[in-house]
C-alpha positions in Angstrom: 0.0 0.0 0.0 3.0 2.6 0.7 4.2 1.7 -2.6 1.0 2.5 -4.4 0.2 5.2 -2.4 3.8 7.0 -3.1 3.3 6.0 -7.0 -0.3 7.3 -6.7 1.2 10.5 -5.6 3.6 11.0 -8.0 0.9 11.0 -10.6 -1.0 13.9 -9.3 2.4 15.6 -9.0 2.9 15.1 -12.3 -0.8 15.6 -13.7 -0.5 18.7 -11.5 2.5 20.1 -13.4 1.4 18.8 -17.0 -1.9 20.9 -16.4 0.0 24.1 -15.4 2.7 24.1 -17.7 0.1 23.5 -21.0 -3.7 24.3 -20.3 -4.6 21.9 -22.9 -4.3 19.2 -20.9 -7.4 19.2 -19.3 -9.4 19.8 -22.1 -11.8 17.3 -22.9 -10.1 15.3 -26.2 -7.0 15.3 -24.5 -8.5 13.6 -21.8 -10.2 11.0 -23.6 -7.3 10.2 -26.3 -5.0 10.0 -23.0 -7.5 6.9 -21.4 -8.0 5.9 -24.3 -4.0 5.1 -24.7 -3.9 4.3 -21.1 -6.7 1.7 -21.4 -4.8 0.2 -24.7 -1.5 -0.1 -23.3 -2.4 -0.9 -19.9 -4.1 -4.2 -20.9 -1.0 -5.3 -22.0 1.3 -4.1 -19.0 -1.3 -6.2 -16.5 -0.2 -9.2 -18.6 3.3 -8.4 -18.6 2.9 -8.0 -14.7 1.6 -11.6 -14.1 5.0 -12.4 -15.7 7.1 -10.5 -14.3 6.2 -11.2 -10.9 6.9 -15.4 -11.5 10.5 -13.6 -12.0 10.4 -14.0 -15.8 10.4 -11.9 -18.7 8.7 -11.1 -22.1 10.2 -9.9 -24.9 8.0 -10.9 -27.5 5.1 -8.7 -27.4 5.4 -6.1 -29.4 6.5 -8.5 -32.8 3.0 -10.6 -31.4 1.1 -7.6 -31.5 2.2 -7.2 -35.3 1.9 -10.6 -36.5 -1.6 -11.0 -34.8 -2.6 -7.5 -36.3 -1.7 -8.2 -40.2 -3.3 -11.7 -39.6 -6.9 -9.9 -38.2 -6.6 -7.5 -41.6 -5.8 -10.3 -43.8 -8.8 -12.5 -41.8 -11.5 -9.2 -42.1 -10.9 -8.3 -45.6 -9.0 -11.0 -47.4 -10.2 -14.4 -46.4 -14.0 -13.5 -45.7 -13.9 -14.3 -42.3 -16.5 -13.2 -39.4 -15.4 -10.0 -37.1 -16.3 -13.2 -34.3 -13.9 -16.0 -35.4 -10.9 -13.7 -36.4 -11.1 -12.6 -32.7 -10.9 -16.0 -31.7 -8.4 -16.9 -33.5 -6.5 -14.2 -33.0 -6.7 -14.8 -29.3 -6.1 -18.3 -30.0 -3.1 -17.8 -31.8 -1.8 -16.1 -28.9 -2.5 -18.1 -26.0 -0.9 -21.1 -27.9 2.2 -18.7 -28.7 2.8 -18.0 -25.5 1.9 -21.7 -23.9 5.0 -22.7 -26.6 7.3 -20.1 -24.8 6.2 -21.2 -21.1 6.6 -25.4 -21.9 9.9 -24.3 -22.9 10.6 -21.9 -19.8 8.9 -24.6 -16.9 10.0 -28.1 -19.0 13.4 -27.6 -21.4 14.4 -25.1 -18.6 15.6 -22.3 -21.0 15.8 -19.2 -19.6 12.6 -16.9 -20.6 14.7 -13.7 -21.8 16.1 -16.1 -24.6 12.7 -18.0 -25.2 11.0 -14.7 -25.9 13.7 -12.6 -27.3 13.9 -15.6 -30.2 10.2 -14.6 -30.4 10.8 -11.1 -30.9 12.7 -12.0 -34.0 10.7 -15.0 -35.4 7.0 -13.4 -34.7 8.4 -9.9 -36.7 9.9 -11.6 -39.4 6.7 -14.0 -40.1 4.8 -10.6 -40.1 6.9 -9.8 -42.8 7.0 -12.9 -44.9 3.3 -13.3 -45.0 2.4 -9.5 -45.6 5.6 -9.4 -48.5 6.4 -6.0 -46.4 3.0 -4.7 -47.0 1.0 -2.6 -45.4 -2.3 -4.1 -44.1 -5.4 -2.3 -43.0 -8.7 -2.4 -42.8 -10.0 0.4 -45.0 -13.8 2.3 -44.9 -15.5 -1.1 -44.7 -18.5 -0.7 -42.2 -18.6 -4.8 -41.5 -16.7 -4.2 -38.2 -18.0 -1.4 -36.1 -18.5 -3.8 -33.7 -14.7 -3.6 -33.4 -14.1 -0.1 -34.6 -16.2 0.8 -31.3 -14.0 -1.2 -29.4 -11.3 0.3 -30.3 -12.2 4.1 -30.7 -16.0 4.6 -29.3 -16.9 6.0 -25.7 -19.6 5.1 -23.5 -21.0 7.4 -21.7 -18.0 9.7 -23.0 -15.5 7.0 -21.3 -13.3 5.3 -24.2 -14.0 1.7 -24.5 -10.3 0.8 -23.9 -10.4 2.4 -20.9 -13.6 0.9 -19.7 -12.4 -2.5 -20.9 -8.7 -2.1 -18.5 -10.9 -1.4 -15.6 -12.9 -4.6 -16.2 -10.0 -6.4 -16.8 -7.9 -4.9 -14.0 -10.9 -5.8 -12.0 -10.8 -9.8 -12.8 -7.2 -9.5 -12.4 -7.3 -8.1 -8.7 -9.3 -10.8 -7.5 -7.4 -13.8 -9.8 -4.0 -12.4 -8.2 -4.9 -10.9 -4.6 -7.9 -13.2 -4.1 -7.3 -16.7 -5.0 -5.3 -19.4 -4.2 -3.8 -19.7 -7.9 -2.1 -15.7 -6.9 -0.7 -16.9 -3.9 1.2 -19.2 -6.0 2.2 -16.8 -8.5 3.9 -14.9 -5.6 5.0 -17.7 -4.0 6.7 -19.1 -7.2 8.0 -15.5 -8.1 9.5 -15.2 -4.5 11.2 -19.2 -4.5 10.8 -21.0 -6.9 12.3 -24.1 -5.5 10.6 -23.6 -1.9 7.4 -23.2 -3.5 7.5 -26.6 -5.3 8.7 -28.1 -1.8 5.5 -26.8 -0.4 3.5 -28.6 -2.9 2.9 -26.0 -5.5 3.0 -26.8 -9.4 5.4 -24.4 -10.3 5.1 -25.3 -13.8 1.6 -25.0 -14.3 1.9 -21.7 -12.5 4.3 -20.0 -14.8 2.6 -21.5 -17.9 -0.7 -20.1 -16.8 0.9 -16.7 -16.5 2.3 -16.7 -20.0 -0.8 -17.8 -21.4 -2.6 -14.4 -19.3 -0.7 -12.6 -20.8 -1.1 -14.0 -24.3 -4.3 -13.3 -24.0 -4.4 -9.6 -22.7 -2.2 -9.5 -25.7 -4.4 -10.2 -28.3 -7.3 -8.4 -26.8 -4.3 -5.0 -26.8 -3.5 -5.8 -30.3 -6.9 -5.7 -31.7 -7.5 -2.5 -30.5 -4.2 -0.8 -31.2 -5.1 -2.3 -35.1 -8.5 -0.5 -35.1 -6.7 2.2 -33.0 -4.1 3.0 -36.0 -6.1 1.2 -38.8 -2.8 0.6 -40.7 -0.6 -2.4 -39.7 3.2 -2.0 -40.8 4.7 -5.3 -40.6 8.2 -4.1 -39.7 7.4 -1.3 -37.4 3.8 -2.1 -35.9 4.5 -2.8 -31.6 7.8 -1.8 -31.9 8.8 -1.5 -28.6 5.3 -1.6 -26.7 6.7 -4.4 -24.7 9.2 -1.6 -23.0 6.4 0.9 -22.0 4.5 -2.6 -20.8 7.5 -3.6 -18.7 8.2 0.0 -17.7 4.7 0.4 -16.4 4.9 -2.8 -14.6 8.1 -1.6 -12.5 6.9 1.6 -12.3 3.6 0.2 -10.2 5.8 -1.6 -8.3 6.8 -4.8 -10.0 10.0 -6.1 -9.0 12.3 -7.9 -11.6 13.5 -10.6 -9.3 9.6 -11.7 -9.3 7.3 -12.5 -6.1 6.1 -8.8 -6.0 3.7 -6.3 -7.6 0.3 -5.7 -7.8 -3.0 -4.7 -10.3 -3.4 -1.5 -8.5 0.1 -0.5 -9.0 0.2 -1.6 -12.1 -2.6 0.6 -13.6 -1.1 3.3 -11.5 2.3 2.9 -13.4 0.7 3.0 -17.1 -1.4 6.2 -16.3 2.0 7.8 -14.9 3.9 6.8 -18.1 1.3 7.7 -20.4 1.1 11.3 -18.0 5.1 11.7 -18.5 4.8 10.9 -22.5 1.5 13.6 -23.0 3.6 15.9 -21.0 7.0 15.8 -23.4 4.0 15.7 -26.5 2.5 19.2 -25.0 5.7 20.4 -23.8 7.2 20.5 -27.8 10.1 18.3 -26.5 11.5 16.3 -29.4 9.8 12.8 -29.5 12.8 11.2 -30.6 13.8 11.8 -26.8 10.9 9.7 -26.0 12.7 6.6 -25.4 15.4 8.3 -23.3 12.7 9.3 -21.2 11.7 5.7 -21.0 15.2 4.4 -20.1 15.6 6.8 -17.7 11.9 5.5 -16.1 12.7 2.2 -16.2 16.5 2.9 -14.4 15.1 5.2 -11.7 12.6 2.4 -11.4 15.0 -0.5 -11.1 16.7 1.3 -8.8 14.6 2.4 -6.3 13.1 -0.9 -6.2 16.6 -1.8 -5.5 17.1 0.7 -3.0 13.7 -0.4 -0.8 14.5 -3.9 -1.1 17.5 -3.5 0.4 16.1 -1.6 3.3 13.6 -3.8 4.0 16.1 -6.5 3.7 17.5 -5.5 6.9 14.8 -4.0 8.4 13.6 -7.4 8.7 16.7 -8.8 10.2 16.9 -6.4 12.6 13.5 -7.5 13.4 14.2 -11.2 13.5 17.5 -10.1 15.8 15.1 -8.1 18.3 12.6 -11.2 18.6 15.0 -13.6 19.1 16.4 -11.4 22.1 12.7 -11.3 23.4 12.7 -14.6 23.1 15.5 -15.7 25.1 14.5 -16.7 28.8 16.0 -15.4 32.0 18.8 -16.8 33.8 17.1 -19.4 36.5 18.8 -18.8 39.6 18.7 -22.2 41.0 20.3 -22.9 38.0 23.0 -20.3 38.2 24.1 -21.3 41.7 24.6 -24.9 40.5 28.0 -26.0 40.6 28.0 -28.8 38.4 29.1 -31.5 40.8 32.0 -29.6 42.2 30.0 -28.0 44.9 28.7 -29.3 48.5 26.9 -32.5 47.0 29.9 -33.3 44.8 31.6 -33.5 47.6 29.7 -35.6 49.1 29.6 -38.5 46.4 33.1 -37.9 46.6 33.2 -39.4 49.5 34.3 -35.8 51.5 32.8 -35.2 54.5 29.1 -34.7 55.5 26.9 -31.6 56.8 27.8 -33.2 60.5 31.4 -33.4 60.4 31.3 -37.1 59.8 32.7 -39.0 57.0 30.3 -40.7 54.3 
């Protein structure tokens, strides 16, 4: 709760400075385009949190994002399908992506930064192979408003990627904070080893995680295709896995796993998508943009250092002041003991009695 409560105030700080440095902030489409990028990009970092905090890592998202984007256009317009089964299959497509990369984390034991970094690579480059380098879209058609409204309608004036992060943030809390499966995700993140010990499929657990997050995937990359409505093959998600992963330690993720939360994790996306409207309305070059977000994630990584640390022995000093607590006083017939060297030592000895008289 400290944690969120500090990032929470931090983002008033900064909405708070964004507002009086450029008025335009608070206007009305600002607001909306800002949840509506918040609600897009924080589906994803909630998936990238559930991995994270098993202690692993996901590389792989942005090149998914473009693969499963050209494969809905070429689904929509080219191959006749239904707005219905190209979202399935879109979201099945990803789960079974990401089940691939967590059977080879949890069973051939290959570390997860190499798993998913190979599918950075081989997820881009099918993009590209399949498209020929082409730009897909979805052009004027009015066969998927259904989607289009996903993507850029408002309810009630609320963006629907917004409305749909709180709904899925919501699930979330209570899958993670609420149930047994989230007590061993942090268990696993925490130990690994002592969790399976205890009993806990460690496998399974991880696996599950990868698949979450293949999922809040797919549902992020439909919008962000409706969102742009043109799907560059080579450039489409570059990078989104960054701000997802810089949100995610921003809301209090840590790297080494077994920490974080849903809370803190929408908190960190709203902050990051604050700091990036900021540089926008500020006029600062956006090719600084991702120096701002190396310089995020570093402060990030390092204060979560920082507190670890302190907590770290904060809780031996703890452990320390229990176990002094704990220690009983001296008994003083104890004390005055002598171990058999004393009066009755003497007297199995042989030495002489109370009386004077020898035993």
């Amino acid at each position: 709760m400290k944690k969120e409560l500090g990032i929470f105030v931090l983002l008033l700080i900064l909405c708070v400075i964004t507002s009086v440095s450029n008025p335009n902030f608070l206007t009305a489409m600002n607001l909306q385009n800002l949840s509506r990028l918040i609600g897009a990009y924080g589906i994803l970092s909630l998936g990238l949190g559930l991995v994270i905090i098993t202690g692993g890592i996901e590389l792989s998202v942005g090149s998914m994002m473009a693969l499963l984007g050209v494969l809905l256009s070429m689904m929509l317009t080219e191959w006749g399908w239904g707005p219905l089964p190209a979202v399935v299959a879109c979201v099945a497509i990803a789960a079974g992506l990401e089940l691939i990369n967590g059977l080879l984390i949890t069973r051939v034991r290959m570390l997860p930064f190499i798993v998913t970094l190979c599918g950075l690579l081989l997820y881009r480059g099918v993009a590209r192979f399949i498209t020929n380098d082409e730009t897909k879209g979805f052009g004027a058609e009015t066969n998927f408003e259904g989607l289009r409204f996903l993507a850029g309608g408002n309810l009630f004036g609320v963006p629907m990627p917004f409305i749909l992060l709180l709904v899925t943030g919501a699930v979330l809390w209570i899958v993670l904070h609420r149930s047994v499966y989230g007590r061993y995700l942090f268990a696993t993140g925490r130990n690994a080893e002592a969790a399976r010990y205890a009993g806990i499929n460690t496998r399974l657990v991880i696996t599950l995680a990868y698949v979450v997050c293949g999922v809040l995937t797919a549902v992020s990359a439909i919008i962000f295709a409706f969102y742009t409505n043109s799907i560059s093959p080579a450039s489409h998600g570059n990078f989104y896995e960054l701000y997802g992963i810089a949100a995610a330690v921003l809301g209090g993720c840590s790297l080494r796993g077994g920490e974080g939360s849903v809370v803190g994790v929408l908190i960190g996306t709203a902050l990051l998508q604050v700091l990036r409207n900021l540089v926008n309305l500020l006029g600062i070059p956006s090719s600084l943009d991702f120096a701002v977000m190396g310089a995020v994630i570093l402060v990030g990584v390092l204060a979560d250092q920082v507190f670890s640390a302190r907590r770290g022995r904060r809780q031996v000093a703890l452990m320390r002041e229990s176990a002094r607590a704990d220690m009983s006083p001296p008994n003083p017939i104890a004390a005055g003991h002598t171990g058999g060297t004393g009066q009755a030592g003497r007297h199995l000895d042989g030495g002489s009695a109370p009386d004077g008289k020898s035993l």
